[in-house]
N, C-alpha and C positions, 0 to 999 in steps of 0.2 A: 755754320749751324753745328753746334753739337749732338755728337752719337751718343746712345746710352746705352751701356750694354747688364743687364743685373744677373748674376748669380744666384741661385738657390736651390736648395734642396727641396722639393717641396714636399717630401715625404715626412721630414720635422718640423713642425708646427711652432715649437718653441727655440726660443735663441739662447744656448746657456751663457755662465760667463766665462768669458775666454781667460785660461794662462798661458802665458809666454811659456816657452819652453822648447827646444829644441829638441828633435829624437831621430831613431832610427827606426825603419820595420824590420830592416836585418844585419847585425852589426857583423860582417865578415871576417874580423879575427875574432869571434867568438864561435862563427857554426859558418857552415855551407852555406853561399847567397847566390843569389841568380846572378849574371852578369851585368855591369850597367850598359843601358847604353849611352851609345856615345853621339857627339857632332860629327857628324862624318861627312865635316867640309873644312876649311881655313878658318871662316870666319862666318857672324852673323853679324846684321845691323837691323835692328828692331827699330821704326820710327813711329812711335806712339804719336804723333802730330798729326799722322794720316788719318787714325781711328781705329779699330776696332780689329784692322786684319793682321796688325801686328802682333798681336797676340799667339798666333798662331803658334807659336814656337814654344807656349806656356801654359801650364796648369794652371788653373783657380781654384784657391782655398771655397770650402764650403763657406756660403752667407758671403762670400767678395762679390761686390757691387762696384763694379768700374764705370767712370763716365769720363768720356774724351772730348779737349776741347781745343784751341789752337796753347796749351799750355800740354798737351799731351795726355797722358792715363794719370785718372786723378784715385789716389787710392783717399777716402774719406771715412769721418769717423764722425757717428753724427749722435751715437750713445751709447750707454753702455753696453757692453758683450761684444762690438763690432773692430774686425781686424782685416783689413782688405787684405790679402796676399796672394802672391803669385809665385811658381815656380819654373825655372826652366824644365821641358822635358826627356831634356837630355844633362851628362854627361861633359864636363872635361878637362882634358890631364895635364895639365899645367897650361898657360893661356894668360892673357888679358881680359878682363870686364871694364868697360869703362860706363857711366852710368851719367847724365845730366840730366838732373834735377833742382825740386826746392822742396826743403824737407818741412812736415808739416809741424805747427804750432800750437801752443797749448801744456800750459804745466801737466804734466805726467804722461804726455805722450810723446811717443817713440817711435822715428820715423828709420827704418834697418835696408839694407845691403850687405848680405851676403853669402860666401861660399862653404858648403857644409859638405862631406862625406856620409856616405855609409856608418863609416866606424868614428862620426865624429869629429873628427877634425875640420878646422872653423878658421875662416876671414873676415872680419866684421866691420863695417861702416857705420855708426849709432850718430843719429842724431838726437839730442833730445828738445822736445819741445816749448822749456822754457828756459831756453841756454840761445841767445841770437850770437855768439861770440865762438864757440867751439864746435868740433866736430870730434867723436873718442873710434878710434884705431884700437883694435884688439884680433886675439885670436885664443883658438886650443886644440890642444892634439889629443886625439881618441879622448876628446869629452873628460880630461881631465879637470878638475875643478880644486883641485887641493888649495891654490892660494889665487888669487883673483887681483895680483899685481900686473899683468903683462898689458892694460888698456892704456894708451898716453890719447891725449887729449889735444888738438890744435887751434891754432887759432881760425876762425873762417869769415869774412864778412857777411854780416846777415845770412844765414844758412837757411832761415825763414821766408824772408823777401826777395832774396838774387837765387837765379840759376847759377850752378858751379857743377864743372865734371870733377866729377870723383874715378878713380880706376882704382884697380889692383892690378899689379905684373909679377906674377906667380912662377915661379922656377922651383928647381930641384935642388937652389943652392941657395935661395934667397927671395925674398917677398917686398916690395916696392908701395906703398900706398900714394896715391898720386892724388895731387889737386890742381885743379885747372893747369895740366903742362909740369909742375914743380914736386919734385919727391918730395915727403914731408917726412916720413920715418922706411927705413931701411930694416929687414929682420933678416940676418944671416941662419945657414941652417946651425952653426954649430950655435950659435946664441940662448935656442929653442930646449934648455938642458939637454943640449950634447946632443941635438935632434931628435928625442924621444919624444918634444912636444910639437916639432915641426911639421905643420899641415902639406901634406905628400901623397894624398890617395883621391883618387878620382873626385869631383866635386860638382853639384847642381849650385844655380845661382836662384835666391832667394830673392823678393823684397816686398815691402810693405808696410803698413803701420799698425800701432795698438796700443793699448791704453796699460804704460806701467804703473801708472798709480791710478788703477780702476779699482772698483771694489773687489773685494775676495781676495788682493794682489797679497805678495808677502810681506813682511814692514818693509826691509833691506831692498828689496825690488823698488817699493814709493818711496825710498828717502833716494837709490840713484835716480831714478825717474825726474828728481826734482820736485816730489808732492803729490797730494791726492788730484782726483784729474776732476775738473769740475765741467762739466755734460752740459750746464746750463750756458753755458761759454762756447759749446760746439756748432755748427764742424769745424775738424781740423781738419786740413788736408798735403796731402804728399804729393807734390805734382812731377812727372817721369816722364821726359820730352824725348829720350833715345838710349837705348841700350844698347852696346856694341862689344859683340865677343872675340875674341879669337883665341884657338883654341890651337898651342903648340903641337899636340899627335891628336891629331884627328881619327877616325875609328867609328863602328859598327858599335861597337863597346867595349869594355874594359875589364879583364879579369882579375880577380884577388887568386892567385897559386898557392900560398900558404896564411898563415892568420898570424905573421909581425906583425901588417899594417905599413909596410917600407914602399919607397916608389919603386924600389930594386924589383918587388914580386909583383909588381905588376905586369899583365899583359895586354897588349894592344892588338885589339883583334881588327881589321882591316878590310874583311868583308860581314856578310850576314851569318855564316858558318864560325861562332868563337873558338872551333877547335883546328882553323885553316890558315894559312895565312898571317900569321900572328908573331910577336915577338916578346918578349921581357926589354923590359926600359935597358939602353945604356947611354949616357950623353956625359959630355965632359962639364965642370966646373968650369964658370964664369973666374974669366981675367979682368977685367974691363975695371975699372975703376973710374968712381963719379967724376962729373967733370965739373960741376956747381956745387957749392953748398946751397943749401936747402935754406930758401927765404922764411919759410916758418916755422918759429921756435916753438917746441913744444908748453904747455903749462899745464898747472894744477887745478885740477877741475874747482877745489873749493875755496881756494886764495886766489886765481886766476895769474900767478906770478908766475914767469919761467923757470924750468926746470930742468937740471944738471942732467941734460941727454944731449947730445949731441947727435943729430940726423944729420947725414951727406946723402944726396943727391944729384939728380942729372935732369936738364931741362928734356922734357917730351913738347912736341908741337902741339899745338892746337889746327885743324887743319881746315876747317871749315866755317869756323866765325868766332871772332872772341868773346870773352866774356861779358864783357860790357854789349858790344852788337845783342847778345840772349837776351839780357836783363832790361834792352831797351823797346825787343820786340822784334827788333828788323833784322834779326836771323831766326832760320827756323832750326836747327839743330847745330851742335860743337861735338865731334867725335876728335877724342885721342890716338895719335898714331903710336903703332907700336915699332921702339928703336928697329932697325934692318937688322942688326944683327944679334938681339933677340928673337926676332920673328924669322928668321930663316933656320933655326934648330929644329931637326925632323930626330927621330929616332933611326935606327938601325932593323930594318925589317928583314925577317929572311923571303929567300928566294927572288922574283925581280919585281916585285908589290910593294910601289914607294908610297910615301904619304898621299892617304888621300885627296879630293878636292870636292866641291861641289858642282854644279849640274852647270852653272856656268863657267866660262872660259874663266875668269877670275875666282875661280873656286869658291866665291859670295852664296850661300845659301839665301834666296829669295822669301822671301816672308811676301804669303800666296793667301786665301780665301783662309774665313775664322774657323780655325778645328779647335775648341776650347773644350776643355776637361774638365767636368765637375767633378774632386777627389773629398770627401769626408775627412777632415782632421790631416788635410795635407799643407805645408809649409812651418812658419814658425813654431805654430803657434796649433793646440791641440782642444778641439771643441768639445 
């Protein structure tokens, strides 16, 4: 039996229409910000297949209406103005996100994953939903926007109808987008113009869906989108079977010391006092070199033909049920492991305050009773 859990503000009566849009409330290389905070455990596993108490760990956009079912947290769109979204309520400073889902369908809608800073800087998973063939990988550093080449496009079977894990593996030296187990594109820091565009500063995880080619949109927004979004066709839906973080320095929260915006000026604060305890990032650069090429060729989103990129990767396991098991029902969730010697990189702390862990023996932060947050105009997307 399904749980239904609905959103709303009930103080606004009326629903305007939604744009897409990403923002800040405090952009930290521009002015003094508060600290963020952080995950201050190893890791989280969110199983939206339970219900409702998974959440816990997450904001709700104003007007998000979530309903759970053995498909997990259904974010739907059932007209126009409606954008389900959800934020994490924390913080973290390089990490893994791995996410299984099925993205929703429907020309001009846009089903999103991902990771955003303070000052901007961005990881993006786009589905869109009349595309059953690709999946487009993008990013941007402090909300640069000058040329809008950096998205490549994969190939994905039904992104529509199957479940598939999607990750990101986030370093200080390089950025990994992952599908089911297999790298698909690799972003080195020096790539990123010489790391000025390289996303490097604390990050909440995003997701959700909304209508690109809804009314009001801009042309350029409905021609990516794939078209005007036709309502009478609705719902679409984005269904979210398990979230799974982990979070390379864990922490209280995270400070900005100067306003570059570099991971150098970061601080890692390690208790509830950000002025204790604390250190500035130092870690070395990755040696390690892929040990697979990467099974999926990138293409071009409007001829669908391959394209002169070359991705190398390195297989990730699958560790709890494969793809096909998801897609046929007779497993209930697939989390991505993170390599060993990725996930064993801790930072340099002073004094004898090692990384932290969570409240369990395995440092797993527990996803407990529903503490959900109704924020106004909070995630992608700005009401």
């Amino acid at each position: 039996m399904r749980s239904r859990l609905t959103l709303a503000a009930a103080s606004l009566a009326i629903l305007p229409s939604v744009v897409c849009q990403t923002f800040t409330t405090c952009d930290p290389i521009k002015k003094t910000c508060p600290d963020d905070p952080g995950l201050n455990a190893d890791s989280l596993d969110a199983d939206f297949t339970h219900g409702s108490g998974a959440i816990s760990s997450f904001s709700a956009a104003a007007y998000t209406t979530l309903t759970y079912g053995d498909n997990g947290a259904e974010f739907t769109i059932a007209k126009q103005g409606q954008a389900p979204t959800i934020q994490s309520n924390f913080y973290i400073f390089f990490g893994m996100i791995s996410v299984t889902m099925r993205a929703a369908s429907g020309t001009g809608i846009v089903s999103s994953v991902v990771l955003q800073s303070d000052d901007l800087d961005e990881i993006d998973w786009e589905w869109l939903g009349g595309n059953s063939a690709t999946v487009e990988t993008n990013y941007f550093g402090k909300g640069n926007t000058t040329v809008y080449n950096r998205a490549i496009y994969y190939p994905v079977s039904d992104p529509q109808d199957n479940f598939h894990t999607y990750a990101i593996d986030w370093t200080a030296d390089r950025i990994k987008w992952i599908i089911d187990g297999t790298v698909v594109r690799t972003l080195q820091y020096g790539d990123a113009n010489e790391g000025k565009n390289y996303p490097q500063t604390p990050m909440i995880l995003k997701m959700g869906t909304w209508a690109g080619g809804g009314e009001g949109q801009p042309e350029g927004t409905i021609e990516w989108a794939g078209g005007k979004t036709n309502f009478s066709k609705a719902p679409s839906t984005m269904y979210v079977k398990n979230v799974q973080i982990t979070n390379y320095y864990p922490a209280s929260s995270y400070s900005f010391t100067d306003k570059s915006g570099r991971w150098q000026s970061i601080k890692v604060n390690t208790d509830a006092s950000s002025g204790s305890n604390s250190s500035n990032m130092t870690m070395s650069s990755s040696t390690s070199s892929p040990s697979t090429t990467a099974s999926v060729a990138p293409l071009d989103q409007n001829t669908g033909a391959a394209v002169a990129v070359t991705s190398t990767g390195e297989s990730y396991s699958v560790n709890t049920a494969s793809v096909s098991a998801l897609n046929s029902g007779s497993a209930v969730v697939a989390t991505t492991q993170v390599p060993a010697a990725t996930a064993s990189r801790s930072p340099t702390h002073s004094g004898s305050q090692s990384t932290q862990t969570g409240s369990s023996g395995a440092g797993r932060l527990g996803i407990g009773a529903l503490t959900l947050l109704i924020t106004v105009g909070l995630g992608f997307w700005v009401l």
